[in-house]
Z-matrix of the N, CA and C atoms (Angstrom, degrees):
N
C 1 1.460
C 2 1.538 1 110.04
N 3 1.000 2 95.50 1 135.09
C 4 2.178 3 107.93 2 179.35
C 5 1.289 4 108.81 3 -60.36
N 6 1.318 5 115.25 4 136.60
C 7 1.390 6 103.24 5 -178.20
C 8 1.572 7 117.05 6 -107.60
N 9 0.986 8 112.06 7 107.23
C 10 2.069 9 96.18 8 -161.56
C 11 1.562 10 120.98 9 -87.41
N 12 1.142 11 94.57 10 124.43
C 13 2.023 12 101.62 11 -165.25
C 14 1.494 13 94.16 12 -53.72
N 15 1.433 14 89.55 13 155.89
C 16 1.704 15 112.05 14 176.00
C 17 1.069 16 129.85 15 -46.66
N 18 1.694 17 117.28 16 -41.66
C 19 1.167 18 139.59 17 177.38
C 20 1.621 19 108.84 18 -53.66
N 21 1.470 20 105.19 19 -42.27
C 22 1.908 21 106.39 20 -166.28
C 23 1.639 22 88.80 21 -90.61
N 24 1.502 23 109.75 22 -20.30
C 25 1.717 24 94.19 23 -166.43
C 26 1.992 25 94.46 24 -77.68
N 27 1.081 26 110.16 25 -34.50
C 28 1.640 27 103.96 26 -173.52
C 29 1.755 28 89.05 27 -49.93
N 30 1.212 29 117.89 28 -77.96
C 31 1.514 30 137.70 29 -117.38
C 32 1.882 31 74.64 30 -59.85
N 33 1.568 32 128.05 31 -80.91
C 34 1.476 33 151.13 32 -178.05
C 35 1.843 34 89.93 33 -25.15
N 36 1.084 35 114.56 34 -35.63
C 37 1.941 36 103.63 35 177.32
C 38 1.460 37 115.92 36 -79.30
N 39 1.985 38 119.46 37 -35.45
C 40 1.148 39 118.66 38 -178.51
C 41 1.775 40 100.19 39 -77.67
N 42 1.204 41 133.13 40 -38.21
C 43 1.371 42 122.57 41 -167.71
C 44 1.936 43 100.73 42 -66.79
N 45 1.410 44 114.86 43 -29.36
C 46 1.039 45 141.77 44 -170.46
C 47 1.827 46 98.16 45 -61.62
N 48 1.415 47 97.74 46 -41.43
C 49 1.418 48 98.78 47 -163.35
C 50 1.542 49 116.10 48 -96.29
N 51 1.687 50 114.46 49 -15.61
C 52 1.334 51 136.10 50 147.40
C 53 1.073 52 107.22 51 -60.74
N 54 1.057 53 155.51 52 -66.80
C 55 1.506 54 146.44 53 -179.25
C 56 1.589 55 120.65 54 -44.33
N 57 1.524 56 119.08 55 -42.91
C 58 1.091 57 127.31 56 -175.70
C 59 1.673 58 117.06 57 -76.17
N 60 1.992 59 88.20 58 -21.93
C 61 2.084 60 88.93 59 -177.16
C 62 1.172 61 81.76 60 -83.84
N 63 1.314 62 151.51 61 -79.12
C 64 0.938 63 157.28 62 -131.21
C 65 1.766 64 118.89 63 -64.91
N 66 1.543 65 113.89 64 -16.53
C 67 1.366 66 135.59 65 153.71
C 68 1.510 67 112.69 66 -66.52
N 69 1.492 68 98.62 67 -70.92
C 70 1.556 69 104.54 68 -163.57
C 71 1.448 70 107.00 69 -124.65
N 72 1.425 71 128.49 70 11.12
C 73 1.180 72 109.29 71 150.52
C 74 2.186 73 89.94 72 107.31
N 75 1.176 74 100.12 73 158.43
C 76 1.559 75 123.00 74 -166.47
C 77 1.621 76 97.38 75 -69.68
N 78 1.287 77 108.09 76 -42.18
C 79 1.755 78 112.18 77 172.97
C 80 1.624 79 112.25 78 -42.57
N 81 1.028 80 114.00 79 -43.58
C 82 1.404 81 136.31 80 -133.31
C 83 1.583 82 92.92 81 -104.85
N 84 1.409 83 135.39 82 -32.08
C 85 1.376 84 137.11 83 164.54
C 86 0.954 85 121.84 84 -68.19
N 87 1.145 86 134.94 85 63.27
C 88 1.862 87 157.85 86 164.58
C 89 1.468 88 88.35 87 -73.68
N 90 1.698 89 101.26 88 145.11
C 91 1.726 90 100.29 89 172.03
C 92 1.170 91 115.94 90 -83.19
N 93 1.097 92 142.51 91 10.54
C 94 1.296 93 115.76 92 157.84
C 95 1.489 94 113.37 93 -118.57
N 96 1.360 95 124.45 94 29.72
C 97 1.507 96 139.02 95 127.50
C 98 1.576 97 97.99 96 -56.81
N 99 1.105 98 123.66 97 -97.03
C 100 1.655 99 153.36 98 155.82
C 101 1.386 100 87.92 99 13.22
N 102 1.253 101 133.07 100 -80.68
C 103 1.593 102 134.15 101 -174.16
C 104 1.743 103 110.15 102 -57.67
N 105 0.909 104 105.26 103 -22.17
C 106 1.529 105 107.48 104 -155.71
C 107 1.961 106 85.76 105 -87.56
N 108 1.195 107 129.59 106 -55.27
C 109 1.081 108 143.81 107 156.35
C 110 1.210 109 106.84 108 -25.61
N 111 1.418 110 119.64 109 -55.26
C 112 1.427 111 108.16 110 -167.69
C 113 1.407 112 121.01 111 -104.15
N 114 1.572 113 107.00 112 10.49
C 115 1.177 114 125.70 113 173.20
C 116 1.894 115 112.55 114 70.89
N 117 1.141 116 93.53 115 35.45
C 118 1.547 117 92.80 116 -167.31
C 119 1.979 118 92.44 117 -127.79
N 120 1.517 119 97.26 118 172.06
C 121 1.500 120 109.03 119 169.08
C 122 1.396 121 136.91 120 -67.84
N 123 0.886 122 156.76 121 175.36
C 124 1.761 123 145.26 122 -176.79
C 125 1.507 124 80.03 123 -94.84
N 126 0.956 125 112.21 124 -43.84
C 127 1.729 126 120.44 125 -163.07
C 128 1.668 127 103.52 126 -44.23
N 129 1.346 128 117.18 127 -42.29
C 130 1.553 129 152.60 128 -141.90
C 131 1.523 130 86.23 129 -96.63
N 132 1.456 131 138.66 130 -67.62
C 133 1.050 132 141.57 131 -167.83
C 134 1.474 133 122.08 132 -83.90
N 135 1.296 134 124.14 133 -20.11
C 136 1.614 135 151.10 134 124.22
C 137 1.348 136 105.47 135 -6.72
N 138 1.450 137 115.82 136 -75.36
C 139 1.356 138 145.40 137 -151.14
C 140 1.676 139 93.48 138 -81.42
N 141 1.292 140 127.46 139 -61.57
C 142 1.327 141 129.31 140 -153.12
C 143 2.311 142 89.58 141 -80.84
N 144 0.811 143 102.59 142 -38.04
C 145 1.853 144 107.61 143 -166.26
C 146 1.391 145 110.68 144 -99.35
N 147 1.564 146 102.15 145 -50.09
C 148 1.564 147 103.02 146 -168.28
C 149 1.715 148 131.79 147 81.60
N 150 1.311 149 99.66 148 -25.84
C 151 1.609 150 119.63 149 163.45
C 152 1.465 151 123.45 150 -176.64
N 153 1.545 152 119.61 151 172.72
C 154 1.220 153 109.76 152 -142.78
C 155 1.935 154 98.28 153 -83.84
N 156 1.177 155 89.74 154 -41.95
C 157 1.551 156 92.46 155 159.15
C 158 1.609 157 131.88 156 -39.95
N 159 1.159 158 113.69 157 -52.63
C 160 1.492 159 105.06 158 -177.81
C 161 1.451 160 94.48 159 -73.06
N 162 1.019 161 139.67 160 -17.60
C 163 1.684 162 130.04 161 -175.50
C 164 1.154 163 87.36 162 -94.60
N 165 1.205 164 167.05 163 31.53
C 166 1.575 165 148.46 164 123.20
C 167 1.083 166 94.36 165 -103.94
N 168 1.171 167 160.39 166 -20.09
C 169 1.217 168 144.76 167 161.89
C 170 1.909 169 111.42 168 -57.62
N 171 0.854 170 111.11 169 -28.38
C 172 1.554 171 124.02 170 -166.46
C 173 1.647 172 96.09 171 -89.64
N 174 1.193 173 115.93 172 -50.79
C 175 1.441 174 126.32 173 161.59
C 176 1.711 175 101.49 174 -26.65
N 177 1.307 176 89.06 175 -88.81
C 178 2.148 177 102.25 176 -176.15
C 179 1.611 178 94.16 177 -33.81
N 180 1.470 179 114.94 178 -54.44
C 181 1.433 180 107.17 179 -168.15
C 182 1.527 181 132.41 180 -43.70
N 183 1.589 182 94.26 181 -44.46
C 184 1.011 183 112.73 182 -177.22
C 185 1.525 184 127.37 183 -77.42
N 186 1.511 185 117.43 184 -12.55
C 187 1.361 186 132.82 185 -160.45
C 188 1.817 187 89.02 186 -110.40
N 189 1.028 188 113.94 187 -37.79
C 190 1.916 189 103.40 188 176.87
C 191 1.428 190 106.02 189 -93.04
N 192 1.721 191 130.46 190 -7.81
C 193 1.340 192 126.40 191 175.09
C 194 1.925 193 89.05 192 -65.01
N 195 0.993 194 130.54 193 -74.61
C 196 1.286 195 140.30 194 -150.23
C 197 1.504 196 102.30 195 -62.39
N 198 1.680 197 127.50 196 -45.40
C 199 1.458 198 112.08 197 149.19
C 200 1.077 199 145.51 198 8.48
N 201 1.422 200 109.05 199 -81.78
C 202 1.509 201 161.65 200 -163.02
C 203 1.347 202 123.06 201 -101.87
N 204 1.666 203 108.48 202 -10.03
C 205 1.540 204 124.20 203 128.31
C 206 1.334 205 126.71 204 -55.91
N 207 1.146 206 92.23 205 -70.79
C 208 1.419 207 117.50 206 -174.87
C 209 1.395 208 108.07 207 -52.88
N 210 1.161 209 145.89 208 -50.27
C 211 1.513 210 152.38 209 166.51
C 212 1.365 211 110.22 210 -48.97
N 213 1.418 212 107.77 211 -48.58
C 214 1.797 213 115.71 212 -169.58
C 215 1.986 214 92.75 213 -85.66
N 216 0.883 215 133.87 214 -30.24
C 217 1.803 216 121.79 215 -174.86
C 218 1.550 217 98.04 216 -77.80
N 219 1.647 218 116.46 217 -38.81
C 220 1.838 219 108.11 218 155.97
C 221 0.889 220 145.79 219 -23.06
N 222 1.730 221 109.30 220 -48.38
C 223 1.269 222 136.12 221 161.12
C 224 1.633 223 135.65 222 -53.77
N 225 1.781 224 88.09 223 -40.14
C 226 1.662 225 112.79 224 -174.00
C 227 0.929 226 119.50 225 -91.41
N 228 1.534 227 110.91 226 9.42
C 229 1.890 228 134.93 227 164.43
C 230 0.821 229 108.30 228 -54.54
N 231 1.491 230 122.49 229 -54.55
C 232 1.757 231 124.62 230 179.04
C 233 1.317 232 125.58 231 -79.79
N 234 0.971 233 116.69 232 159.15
C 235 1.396 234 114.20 233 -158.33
C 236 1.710 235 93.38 234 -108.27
N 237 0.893 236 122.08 235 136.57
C 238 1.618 237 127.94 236 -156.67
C 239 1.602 238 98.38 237 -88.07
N 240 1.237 239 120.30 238 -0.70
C 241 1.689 240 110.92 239 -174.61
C 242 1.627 241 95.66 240 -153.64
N 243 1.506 242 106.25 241 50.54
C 244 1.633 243 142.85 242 146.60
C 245 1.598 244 110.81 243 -85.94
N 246 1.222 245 108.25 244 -13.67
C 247 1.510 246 98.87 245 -174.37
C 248 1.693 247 115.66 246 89.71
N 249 0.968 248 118.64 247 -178.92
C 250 1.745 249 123.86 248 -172.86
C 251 0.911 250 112.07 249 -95.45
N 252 1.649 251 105.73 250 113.12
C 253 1.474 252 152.10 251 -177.16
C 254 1.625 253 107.03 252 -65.59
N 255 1.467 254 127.71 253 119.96
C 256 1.876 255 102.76 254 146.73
C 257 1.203 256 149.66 255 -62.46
N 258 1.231 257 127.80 256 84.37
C 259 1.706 258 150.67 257 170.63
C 260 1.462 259 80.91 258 24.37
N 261 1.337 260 109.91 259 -73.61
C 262 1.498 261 104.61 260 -145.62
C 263 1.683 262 119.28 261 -73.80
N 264 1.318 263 96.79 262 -4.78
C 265 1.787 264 121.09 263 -179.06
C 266 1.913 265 102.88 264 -78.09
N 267 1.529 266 102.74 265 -51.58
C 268 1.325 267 120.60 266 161.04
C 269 1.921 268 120.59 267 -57.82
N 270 0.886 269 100.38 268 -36.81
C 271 1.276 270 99.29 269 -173.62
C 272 1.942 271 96.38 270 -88.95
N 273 0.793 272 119.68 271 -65.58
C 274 1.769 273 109.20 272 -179.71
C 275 1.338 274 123.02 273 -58.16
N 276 1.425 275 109.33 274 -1.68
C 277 1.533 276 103.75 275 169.70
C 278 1.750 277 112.76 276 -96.30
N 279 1.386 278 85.95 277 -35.83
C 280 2.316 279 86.15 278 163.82
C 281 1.929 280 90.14 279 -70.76
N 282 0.805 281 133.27 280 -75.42
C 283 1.609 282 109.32 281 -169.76
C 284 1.252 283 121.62 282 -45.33
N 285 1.204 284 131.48 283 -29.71
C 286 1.562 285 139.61 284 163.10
C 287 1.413 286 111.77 285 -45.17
N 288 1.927 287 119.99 286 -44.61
C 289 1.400 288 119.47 287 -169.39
C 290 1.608 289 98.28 288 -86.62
N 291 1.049 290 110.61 289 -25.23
C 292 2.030 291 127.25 290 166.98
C 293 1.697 292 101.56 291 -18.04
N 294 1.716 293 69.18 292 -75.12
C 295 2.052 294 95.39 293 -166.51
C 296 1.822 295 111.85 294 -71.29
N 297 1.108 296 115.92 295 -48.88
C 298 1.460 297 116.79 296 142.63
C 299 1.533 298 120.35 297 -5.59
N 300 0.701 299 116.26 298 -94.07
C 301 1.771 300 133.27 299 133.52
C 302 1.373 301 117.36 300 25.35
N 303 1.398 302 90.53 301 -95.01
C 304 1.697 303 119.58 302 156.65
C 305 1.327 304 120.26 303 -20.10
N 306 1.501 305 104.48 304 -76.67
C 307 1.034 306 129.43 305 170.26
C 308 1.887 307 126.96 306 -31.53
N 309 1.532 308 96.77 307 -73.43
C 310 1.459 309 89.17 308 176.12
C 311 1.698 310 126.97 309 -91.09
N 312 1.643 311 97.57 310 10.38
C 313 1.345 312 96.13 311 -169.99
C 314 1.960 313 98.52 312 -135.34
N 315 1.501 314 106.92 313 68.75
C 316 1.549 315 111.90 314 -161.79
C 317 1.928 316 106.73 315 -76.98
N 318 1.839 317 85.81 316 -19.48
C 319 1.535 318 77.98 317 173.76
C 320 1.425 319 137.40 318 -75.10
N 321 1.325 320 93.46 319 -28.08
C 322 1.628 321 99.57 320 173.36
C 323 1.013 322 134.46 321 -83.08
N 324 1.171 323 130.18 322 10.79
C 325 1.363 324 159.87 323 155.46
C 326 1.082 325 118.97 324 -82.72
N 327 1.379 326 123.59 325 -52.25
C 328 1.346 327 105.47 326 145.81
C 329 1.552 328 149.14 327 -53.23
N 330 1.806 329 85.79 328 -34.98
C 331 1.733 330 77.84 329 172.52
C 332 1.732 331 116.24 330 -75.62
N 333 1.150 332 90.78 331 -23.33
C 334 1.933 333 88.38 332 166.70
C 335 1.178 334 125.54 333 -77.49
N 336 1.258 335 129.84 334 -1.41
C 337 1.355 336 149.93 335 161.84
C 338 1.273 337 89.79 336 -84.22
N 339 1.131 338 150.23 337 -68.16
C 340 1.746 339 133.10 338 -155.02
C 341 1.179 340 99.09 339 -91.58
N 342 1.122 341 141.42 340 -3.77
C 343 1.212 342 129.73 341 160.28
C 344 1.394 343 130.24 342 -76.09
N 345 1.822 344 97.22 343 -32.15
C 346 1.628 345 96.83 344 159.40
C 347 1.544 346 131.89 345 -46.24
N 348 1.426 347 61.50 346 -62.86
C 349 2.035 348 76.30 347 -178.12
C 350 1.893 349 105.15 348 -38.82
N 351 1.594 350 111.27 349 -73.54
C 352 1.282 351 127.84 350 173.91
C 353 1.361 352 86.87 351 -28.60
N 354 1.125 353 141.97 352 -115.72
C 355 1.427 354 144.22 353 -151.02
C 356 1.707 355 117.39 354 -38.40
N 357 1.434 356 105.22 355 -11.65
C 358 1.540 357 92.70 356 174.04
C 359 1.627 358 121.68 357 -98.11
N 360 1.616 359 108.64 358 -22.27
C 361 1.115 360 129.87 359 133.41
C 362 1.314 361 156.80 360 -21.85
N 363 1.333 362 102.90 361 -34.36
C 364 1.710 363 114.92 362 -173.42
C 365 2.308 364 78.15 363 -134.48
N 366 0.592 365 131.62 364 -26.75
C 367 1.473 366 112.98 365 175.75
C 368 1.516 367 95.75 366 118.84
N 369 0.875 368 151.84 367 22.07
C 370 1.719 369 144.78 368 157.91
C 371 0.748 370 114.59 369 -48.99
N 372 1.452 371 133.55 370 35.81
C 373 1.390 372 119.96 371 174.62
C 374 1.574 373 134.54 372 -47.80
N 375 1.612 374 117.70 373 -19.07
C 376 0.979 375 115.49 374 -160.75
C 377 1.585 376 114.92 375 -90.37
N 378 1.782 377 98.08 376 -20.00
C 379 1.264 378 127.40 377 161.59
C 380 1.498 379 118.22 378 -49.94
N 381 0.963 380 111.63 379 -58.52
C 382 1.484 381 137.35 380 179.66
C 383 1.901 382 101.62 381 -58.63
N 384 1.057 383 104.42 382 -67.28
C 385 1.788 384 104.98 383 174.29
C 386 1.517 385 106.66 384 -64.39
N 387 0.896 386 131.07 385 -27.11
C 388 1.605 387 139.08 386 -171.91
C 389 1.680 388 92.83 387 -59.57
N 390 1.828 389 103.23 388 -74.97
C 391 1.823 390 121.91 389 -179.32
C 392 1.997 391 104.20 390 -38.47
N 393 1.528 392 100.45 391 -43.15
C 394 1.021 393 108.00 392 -142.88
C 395 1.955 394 100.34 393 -76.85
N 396 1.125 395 110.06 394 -20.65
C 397 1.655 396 126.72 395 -157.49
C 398 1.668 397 97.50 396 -86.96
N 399 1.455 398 95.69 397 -70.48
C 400 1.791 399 119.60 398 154.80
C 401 1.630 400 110.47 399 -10.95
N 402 1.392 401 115.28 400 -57.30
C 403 1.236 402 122.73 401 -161.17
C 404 1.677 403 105.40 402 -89.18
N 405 1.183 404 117.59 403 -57.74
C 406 1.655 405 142.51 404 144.35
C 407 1.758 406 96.42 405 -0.12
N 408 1.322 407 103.40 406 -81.78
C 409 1.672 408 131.77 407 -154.31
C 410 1.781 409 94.24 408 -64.99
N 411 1.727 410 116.64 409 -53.56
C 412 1.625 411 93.55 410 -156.31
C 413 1.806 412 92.27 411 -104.83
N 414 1.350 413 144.62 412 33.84
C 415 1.176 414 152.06 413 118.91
C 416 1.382 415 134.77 414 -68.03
N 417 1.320 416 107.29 415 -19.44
C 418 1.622 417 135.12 416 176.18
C 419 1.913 418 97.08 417 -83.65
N 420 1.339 419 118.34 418 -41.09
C 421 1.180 420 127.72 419 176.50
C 422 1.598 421 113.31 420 -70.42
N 423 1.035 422 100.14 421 -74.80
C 424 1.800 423 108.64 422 161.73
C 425 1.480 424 136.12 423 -34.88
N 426 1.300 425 99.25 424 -27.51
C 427 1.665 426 104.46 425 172.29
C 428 1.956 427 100.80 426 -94.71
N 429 1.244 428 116.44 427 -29.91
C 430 1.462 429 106.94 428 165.12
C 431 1.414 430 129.05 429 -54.64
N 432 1.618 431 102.06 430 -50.30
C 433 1.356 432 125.54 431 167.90
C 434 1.697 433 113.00 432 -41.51
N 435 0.991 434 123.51 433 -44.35
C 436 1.353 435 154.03 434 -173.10
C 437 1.333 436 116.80 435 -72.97
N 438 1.494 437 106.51 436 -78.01
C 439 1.651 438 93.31 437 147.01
C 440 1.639 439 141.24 438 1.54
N 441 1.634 440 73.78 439 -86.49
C 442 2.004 441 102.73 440 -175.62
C 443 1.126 442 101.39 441 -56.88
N 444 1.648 443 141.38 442 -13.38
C 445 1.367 444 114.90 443 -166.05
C 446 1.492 445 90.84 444 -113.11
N 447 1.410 446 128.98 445 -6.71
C 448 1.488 447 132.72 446 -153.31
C 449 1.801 448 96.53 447 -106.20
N 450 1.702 449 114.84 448 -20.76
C 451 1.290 450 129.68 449 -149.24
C 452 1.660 451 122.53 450 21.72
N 453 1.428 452 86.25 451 71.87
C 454 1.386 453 94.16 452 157.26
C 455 1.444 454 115.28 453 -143.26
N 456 1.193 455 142.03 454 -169.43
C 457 1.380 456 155.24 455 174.57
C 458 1.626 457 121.63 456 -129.46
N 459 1.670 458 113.23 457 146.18
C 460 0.918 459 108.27 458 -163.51
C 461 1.398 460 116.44 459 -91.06
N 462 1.272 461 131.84 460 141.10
C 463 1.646 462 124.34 461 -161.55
C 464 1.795 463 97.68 462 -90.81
N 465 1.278 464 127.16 463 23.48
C 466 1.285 465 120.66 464 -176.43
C 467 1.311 466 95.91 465 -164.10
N 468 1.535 467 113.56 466 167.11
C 469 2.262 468 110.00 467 -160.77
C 470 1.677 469 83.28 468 -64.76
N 471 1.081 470 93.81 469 -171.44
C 472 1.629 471 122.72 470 -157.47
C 473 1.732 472 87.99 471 -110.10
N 474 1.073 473 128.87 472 -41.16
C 475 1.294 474 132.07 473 172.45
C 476 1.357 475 112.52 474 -72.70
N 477 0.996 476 123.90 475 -44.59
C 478 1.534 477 127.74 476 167.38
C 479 1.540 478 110.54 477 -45.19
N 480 1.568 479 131.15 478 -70.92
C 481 1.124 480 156.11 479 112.58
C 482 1.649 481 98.77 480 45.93
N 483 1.947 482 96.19 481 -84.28
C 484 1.057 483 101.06 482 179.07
C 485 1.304 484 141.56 483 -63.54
N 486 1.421 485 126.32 484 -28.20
C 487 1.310 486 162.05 485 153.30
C 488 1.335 487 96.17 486 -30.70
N 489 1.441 488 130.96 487 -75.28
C 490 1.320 489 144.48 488 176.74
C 491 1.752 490 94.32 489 -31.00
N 492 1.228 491 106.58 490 -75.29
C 493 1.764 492 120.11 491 -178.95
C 494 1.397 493 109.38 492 -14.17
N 495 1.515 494 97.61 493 -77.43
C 496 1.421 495 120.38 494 -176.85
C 497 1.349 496 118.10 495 -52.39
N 498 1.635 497 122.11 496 -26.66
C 499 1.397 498 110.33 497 165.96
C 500 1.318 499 129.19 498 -85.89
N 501 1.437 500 99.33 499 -14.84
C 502 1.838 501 99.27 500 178.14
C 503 1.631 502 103.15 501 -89.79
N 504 1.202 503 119.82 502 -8.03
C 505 1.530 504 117.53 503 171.44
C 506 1.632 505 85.84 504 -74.51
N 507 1.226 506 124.46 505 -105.74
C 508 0.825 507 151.07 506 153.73
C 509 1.903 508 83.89 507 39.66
N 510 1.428 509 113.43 508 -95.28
C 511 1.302 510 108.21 509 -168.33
C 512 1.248 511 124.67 510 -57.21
N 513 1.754 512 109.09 511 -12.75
C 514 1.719 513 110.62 512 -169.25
C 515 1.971 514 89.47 513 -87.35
N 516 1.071 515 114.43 514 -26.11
C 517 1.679 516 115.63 515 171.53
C 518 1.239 517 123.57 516 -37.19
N 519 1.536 518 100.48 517 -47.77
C 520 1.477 519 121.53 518 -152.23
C 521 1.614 520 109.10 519 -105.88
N 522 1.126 521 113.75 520 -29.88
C 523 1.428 522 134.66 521 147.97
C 524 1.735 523 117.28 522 -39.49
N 525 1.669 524 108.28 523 -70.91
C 526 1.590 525 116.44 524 167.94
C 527 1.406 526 117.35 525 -49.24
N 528 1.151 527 111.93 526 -66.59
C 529 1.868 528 114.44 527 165.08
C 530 1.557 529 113.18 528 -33.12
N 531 1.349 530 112.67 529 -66.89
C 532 1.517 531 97.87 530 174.04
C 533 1.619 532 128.25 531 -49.50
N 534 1.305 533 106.03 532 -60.38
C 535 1.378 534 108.75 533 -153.92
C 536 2.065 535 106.28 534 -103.14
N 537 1.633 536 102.82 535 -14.73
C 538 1.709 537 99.60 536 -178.59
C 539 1.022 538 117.85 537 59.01
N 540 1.339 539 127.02 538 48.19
C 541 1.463 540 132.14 539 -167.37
C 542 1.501 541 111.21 540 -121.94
N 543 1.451 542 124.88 541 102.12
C 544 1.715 543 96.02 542 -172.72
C 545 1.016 544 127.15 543 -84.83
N 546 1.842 545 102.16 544 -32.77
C 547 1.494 546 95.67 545 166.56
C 548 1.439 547 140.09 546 -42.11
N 549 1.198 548 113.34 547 -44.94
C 550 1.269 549 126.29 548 148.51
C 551 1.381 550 123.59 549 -47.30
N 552 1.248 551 133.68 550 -60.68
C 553 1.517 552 108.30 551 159.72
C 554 1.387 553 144.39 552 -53.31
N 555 2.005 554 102.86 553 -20.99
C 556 1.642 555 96.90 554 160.03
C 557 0.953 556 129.91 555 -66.65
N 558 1.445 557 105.62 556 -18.74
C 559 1.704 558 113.43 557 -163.58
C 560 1.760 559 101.90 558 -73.63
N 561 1.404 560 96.30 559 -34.52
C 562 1.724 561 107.29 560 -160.02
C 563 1.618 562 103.69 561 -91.39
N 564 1.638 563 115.67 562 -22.62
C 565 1.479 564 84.10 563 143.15
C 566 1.557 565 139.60 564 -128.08
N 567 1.484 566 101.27 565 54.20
C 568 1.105 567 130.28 566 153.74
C 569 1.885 568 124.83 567 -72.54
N 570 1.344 569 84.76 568 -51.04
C 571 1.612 570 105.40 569 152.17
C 572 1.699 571 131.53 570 -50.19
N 573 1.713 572 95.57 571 -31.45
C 574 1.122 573 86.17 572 -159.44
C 575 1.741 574 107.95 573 -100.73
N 576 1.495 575 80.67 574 -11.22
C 577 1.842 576 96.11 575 171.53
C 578 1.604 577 99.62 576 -63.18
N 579 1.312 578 101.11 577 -75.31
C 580 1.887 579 106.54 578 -173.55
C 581 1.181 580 125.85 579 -30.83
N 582 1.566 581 116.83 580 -63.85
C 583 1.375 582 129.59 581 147.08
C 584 1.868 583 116.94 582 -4.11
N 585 1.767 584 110.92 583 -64.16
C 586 1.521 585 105.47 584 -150.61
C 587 1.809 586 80.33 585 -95.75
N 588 1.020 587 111.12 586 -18.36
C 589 1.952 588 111.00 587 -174.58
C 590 1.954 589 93.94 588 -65.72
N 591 0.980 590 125.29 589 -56.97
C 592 1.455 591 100.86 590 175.64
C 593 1.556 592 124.67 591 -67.56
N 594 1.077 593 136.12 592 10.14
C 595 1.263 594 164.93 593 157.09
C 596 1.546 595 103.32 594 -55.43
N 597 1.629 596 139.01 595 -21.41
C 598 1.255 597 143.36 596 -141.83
C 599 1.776 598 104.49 597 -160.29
N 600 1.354 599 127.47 598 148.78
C 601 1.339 600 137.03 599 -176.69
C 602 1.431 601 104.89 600 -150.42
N 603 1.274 602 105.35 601 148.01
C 604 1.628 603 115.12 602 -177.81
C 605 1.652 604 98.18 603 -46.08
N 606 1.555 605 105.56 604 149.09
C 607 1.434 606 114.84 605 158.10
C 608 0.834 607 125.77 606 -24.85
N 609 1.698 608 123.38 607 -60.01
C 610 1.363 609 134.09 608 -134.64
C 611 1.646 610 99.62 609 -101.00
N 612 1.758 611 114.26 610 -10.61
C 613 1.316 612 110.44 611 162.91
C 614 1.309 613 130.11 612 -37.51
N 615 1.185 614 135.58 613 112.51
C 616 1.098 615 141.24 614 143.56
C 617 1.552 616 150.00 615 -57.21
N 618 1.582 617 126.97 616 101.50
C 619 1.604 618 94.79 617 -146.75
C 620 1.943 619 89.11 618 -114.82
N 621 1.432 620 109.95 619 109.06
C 622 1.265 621 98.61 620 -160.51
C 623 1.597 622 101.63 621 -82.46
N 624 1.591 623 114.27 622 147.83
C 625 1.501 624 103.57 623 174.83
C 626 1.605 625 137.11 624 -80.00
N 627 1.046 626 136.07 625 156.91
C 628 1.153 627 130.69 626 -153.17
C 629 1.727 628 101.03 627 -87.79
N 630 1.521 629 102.25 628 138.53
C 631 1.343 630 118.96 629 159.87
C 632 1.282 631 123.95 630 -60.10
N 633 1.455 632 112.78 631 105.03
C 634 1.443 633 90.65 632 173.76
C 635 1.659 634 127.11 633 -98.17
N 636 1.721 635 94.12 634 3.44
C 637 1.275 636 98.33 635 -165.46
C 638 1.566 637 95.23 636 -121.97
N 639 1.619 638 133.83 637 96.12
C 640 1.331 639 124.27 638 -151.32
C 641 1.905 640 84.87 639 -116.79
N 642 1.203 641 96.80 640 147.59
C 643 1.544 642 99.86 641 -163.74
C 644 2.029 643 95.37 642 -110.83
C-alpha cells in the first residue's frame, strides 16, 4: 500500500473539508465526514491535524494564503526598474488578481465566509484574530511595496492604510459570495484602488506647517 506523505495528506483533507462546508455547511464538517470526503481514515486525519479545530484553522489558512498571493504576484507584474508606476495602476492590478481569485475559486470563499460566521458563533476568537492579523500584516506589506515602486508616500500610517485595504476587500468578498457578479466586483475594486491612491502624494511633497504666529 502507497504511503502518502503528510504534506499531500494535509492539503487532499483541507480541499476535502471545503467541499463538505461548502455542501452542507461548517456544522456538517465533523472529521469523519471530512475523512469520508477525502476518502481517507479518521486515523489518517488524526495524524495529519490532531483536531477538528486546527483543520479549520488550516482551512482559513489556506483560503487567505492564496489571497495574498494573488495580490502580492499583482504587484510582481512590474518590473521594479521600469521606472515610476501610478499607485493607482499598481494598486488595481493586485485587486484585479483579488477578484481573479474570486472568480475562479467561488468555493473557497465561501467556505471562509461560513467559517467566519461559525467561528464568531461558538467563540473562535483566536481564529478570527489569527485570519484577521495575516491579512493586516501582508497588505501592510503590499501597500509599502507599492509605494516604493509608485514613489510616493503615504499621508496616513501605513497600518492605517492597510486597515482601509482590508475593509474594502473585505466587503468586495462578501458582496461576490452573495450576488456572483463580476462586473460588479471590477467596478468595486476599481473603487477601491482610487479610493486608497489618494491616501498617498509624490515623495518630494512637501507639507509645510502652518504659522500660527504670522507677524
Amino acid at each position: 500500500m502507497t504511503r502518502i506523505p503528510v504534506a499531500e495528506r494535509r492539503r487532499a483533507l483541507i480541499e476535502a473539508t471545503i467541499r463538505v462546508i461548502v455542501r452542507d455547511g461548517v456544522a456538517a464538517a465533523s472529521t469523519r465526514a471530512v475523512a469520508a470526503e477525502a476518502q481517507m481514515s479518521l486515523a489518517s486525519l488524526h495524524y495529519a491535524f490532531g483536531s477538528r479545530d486546527a483543520l479549520l484553522r488550516a482551512v482559513a489558512e489556506e483560503v487567505t494564503d492564496a489571497e495574498l498571493v494573488a495580490a502580492r504576484d499583482g504587484l510582481l507584474l512590474f518590473d521594479e526598474g521600469a521606472g515610476q508606476i501610478p499607485l493607482v495602476e499598481l494598486l488595481q492590478v493586485g485587486v484585479d488578481r483579488f477578484v481573479d481569485l474570486l472568480v475562479e475559486h467561488p468555493e473557497r470563499e465561501l467556505a471562509l465566509a461560513e467559517l467566519t460566521v461559525h467561528a464568531r458563533r461558538t467563540g473562535m476568537d483566536d481564529l478570527l484574530d489569527h485570519v484577521r492579523a495575516v491579512y493586516l500584516a501582508a497588505a501592510e506589506q503590499n501597500l509599502v511595496h507599492a509605494a516604493a515602486q509608485a514613489h510616493v508616500r503615504w499621508t496616513v500610517p501605513v497600518a492605517e492604510a492597510a486597515q482601509m485595504l482590508v475593509m474594502l476587500l473585505d466587503g468586495l468578498t462578501w458582496s461576490w459570495t452573495g450576488r456572483r457578479d463580476e462586473a460588479i466586483a471590477r467596478r468595486s475594486g476599481r473603487f477601491a484602488a482610487e479610493a486608497l491612491a489618494r491616501l498617498a502624494v509624490p515623495v518630494d511633497d512637501v507639507v509645510h506647517p502652518i504659522d500660527r504666529h504670522p507677524r
